[in-house]
OpenMM code with the backbone's topology and positions (N, CA, C; nanometers):
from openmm import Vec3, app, unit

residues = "UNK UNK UNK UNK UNK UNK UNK UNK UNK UNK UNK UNK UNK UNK UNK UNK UNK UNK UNK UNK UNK UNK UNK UNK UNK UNK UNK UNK UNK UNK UNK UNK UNK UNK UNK UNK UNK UNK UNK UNK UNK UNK UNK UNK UNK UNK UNK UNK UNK UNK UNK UNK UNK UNK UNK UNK UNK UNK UNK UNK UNK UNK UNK UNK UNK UNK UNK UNK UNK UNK UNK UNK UNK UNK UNK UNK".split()
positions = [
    Vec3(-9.7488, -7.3985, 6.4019),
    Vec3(-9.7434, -7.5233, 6.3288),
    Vec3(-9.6321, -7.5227, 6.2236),
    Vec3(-9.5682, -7.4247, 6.1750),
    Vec3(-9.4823, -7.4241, 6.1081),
    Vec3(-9.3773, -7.4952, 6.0828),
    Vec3(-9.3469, -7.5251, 6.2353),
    Vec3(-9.1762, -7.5514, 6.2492),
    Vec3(-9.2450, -7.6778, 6.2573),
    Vec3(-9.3826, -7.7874, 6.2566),
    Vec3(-9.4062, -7.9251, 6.3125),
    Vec3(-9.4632, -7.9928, 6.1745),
    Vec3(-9.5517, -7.9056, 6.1096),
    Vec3(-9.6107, -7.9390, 5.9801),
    Vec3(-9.5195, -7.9441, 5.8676),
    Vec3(-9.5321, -8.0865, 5.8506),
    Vec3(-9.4247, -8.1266, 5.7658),
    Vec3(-9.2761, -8.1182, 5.7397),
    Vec3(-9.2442, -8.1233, 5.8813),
    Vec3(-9.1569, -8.1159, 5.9230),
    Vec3(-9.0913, -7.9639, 5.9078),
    Vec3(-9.1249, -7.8784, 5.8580),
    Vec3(-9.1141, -7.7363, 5.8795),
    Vec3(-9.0427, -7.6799, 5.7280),
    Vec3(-9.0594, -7.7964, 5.6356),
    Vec3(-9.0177, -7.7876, 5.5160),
    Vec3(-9.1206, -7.6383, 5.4190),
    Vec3(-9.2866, -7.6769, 5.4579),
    Vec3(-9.3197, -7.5956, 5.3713),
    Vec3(-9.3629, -7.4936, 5.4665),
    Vec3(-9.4597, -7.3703, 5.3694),
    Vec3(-9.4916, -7.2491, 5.4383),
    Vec3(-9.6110, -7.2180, 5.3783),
    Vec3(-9.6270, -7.2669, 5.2713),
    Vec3(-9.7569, -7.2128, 5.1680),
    Vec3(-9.6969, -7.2262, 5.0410),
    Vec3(-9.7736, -7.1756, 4.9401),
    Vec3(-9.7520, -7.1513, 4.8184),
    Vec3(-9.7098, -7.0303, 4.8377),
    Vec3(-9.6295, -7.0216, 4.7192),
    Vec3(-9.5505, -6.8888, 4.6810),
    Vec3(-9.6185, -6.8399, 4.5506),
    Vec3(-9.7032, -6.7264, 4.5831),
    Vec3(-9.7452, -6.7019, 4.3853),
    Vec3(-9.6941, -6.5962, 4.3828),
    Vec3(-9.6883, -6.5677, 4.1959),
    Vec3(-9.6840, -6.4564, 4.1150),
    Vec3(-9.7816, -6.4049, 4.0410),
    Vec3(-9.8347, -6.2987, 4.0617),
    Vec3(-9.9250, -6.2415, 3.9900),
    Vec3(-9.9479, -6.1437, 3.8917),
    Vec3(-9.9886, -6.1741, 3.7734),
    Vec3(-10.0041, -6.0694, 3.6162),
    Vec3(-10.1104, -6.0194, 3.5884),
    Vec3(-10.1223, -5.9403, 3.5663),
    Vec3(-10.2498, -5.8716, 3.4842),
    Vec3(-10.2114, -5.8874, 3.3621),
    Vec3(-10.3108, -5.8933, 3.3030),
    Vec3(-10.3382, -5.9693, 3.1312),
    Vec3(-10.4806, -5.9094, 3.0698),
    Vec3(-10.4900, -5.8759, 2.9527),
    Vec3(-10.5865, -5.8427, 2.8533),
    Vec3(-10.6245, -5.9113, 2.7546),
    Vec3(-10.7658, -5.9358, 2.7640),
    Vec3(-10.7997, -6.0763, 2.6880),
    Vec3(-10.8432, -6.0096, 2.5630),
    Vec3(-10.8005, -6.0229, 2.4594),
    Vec3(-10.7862, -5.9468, 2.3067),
    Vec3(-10.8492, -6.0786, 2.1644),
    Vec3(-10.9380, -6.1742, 2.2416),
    Vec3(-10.9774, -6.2760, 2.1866),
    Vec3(-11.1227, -6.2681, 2.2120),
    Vec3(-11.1513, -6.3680, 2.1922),
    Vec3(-11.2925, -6.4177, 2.1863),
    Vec3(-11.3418, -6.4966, 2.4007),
    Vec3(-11.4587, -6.4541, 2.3810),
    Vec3(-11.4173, -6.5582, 2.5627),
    Vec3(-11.4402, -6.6413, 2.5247),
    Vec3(-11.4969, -6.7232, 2.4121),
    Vec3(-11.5189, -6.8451, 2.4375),
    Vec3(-11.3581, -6.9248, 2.4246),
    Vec3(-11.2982, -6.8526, 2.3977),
    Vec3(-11.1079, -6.9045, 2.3974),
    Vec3(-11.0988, -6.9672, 2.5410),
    Vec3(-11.1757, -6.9146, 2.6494),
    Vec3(-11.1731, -6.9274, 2.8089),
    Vec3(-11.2135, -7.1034, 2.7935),
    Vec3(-11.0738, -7.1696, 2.8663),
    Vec3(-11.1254, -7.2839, 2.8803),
    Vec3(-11.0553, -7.3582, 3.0266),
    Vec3(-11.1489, -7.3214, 3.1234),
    Vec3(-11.0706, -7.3473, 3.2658),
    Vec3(-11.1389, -7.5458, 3.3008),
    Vec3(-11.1189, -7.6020, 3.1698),
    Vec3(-11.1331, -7.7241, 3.2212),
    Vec3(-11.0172, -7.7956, 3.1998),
    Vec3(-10.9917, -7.8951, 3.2828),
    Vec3(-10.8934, -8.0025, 3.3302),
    Vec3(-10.8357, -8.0657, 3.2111),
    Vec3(-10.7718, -8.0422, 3.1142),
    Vec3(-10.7345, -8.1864, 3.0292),
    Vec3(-10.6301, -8.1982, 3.0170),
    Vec3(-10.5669, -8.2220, 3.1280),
    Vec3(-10.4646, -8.3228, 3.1157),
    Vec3(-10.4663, -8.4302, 3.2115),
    Vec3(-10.5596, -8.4658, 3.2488),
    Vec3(-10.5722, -8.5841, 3.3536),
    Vec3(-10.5273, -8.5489, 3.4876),
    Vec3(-10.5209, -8.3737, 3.5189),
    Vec3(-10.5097, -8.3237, 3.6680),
    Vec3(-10.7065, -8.3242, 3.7300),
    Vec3(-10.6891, -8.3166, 3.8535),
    Vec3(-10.8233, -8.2918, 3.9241),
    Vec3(-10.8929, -8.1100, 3.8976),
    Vec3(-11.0077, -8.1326, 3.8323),
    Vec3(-11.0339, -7.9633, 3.7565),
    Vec3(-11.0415, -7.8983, 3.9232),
    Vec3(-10.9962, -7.7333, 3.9163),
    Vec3(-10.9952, -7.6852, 4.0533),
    Vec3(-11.0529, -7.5988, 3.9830),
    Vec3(-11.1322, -7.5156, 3.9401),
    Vec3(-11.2191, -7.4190, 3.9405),
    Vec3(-11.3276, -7.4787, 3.8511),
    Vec3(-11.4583, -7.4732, 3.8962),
    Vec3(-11.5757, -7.5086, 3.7480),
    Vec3(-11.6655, -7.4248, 3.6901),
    Vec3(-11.6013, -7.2455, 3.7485),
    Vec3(-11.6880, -7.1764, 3.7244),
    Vec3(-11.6356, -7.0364, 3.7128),
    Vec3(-11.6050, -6.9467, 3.6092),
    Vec3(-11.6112, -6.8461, 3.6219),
    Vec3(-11.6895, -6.7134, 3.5812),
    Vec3(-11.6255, -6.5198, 3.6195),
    Vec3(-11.6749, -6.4364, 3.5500),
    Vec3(-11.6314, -6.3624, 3.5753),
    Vec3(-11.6407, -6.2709, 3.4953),
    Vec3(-11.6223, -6.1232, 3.4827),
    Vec3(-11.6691, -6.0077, 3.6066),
    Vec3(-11.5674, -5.9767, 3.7122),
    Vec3(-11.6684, -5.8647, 3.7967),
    Vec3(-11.5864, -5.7308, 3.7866),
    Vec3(-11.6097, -5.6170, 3.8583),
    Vec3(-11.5720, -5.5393, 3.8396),
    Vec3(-11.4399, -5.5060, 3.9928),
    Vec3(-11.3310, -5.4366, 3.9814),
    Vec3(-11.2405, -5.5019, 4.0898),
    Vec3(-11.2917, -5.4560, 4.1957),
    Vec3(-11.4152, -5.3696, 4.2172),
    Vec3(-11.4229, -5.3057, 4.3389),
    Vec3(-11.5448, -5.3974, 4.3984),
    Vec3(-11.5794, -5.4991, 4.2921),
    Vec3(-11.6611, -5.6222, 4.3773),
    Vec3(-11.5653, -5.7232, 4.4542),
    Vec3(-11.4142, -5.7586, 4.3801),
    Vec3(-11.3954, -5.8659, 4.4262),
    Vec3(-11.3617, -5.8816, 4.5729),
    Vec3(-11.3885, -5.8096, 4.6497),
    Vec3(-11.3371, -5.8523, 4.7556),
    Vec3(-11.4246, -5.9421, 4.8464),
    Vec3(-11.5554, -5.8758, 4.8184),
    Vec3(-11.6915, -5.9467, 4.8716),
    Vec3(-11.6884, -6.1145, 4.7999),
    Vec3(-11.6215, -6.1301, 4.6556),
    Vec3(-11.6087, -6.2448, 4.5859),
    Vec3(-11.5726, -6.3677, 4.6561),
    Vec3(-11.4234, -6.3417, 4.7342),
    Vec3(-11.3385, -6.4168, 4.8062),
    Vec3(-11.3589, -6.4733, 4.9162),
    Vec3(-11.2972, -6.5862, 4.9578),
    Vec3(-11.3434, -6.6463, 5.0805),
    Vec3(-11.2781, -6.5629, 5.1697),
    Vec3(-11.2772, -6.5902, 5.3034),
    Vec3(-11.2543, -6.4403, 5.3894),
    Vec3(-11.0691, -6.4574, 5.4308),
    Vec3(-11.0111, -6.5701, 5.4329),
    Vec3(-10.9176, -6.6155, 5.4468),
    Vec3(-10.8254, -6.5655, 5.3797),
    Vec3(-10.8775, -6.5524, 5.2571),
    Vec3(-10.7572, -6.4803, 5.1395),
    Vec3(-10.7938, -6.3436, 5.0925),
    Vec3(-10.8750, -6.3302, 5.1724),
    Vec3(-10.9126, -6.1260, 5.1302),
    Vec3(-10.7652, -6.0543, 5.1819),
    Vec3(-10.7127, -6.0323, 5.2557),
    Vec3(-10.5646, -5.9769, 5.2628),
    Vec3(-10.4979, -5.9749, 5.1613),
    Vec3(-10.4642, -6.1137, 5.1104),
    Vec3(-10.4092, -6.1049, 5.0212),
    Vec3(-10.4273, -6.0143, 4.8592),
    Vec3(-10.5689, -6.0879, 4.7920),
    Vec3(-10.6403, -6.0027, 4.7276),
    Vec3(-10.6523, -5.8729, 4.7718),
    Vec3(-10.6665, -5.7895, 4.8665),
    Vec3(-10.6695, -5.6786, 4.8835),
    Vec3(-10.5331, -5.5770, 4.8531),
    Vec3(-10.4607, -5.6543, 4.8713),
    Vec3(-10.3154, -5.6260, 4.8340),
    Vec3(-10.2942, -5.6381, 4.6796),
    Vec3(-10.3094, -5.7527, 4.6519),
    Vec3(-10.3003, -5.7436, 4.4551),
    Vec3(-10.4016, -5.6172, 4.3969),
    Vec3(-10.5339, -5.5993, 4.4505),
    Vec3(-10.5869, -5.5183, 4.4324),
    Vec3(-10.5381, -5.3640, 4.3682),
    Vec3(-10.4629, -5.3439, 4.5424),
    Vec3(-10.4043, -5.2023, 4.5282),
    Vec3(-10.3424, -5.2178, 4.4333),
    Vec3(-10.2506, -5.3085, 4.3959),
    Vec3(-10.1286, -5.3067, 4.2936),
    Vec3(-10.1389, -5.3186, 4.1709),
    Vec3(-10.2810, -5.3333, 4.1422),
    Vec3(-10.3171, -5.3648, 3.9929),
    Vec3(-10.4125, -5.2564, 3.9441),
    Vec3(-10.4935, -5.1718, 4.0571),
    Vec3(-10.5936, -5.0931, 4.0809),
    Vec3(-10.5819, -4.9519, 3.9158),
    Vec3(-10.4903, -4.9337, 3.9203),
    Vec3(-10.4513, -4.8410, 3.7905),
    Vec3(-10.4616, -4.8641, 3.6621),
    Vec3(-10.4890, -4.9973, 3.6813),
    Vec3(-10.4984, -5.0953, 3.5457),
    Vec3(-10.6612, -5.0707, 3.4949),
    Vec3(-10.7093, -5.0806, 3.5683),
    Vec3(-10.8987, -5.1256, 3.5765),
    Vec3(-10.9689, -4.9579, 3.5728),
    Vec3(-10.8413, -4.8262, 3.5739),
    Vec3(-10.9378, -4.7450, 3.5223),
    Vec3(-10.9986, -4.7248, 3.3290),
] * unit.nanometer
topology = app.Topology()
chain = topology.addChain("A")
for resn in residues:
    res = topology.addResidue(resn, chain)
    for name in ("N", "CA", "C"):
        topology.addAtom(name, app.Element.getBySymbol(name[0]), res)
């Protein structure tokens, strides 16, 4: 479908990914919508990284499994 879907312009999203240390308060955590975009997450938490894989929908476990390894040194 590549070369037909949308005319072969896109491919996916392209992300970048950081690890970050939250050195605040959680209630600082504010994953709601305000700027008049549609809210895309309404729920989060805290797991430990060797849960998240079971977390994920099954589609994007590759991927996550990959950030995983690459961040894995961080989370001892």
């Amino acid at each position: 479908m590549v070369g037909f879907a949308l005319k072969g312009k896109y491919r996916g999203q392209k992300q970048k990914w950081f690890a970050m240390a939250l050195t605040g308060p959680e209630s600082e955590i504010n994953i709601a919508a305000d700027d008049g975009l549609e809210q895309e997450f309404d729920q989060w938490k805290w797991s430990d990284m060797d849960q998240l894989i079971d977390l994920i929908v099954p589609f994007k476990r590759d991927v996550y499994t990959a950030v995983i390894k690459q961040f894995a040194h961080l989370s001892r």
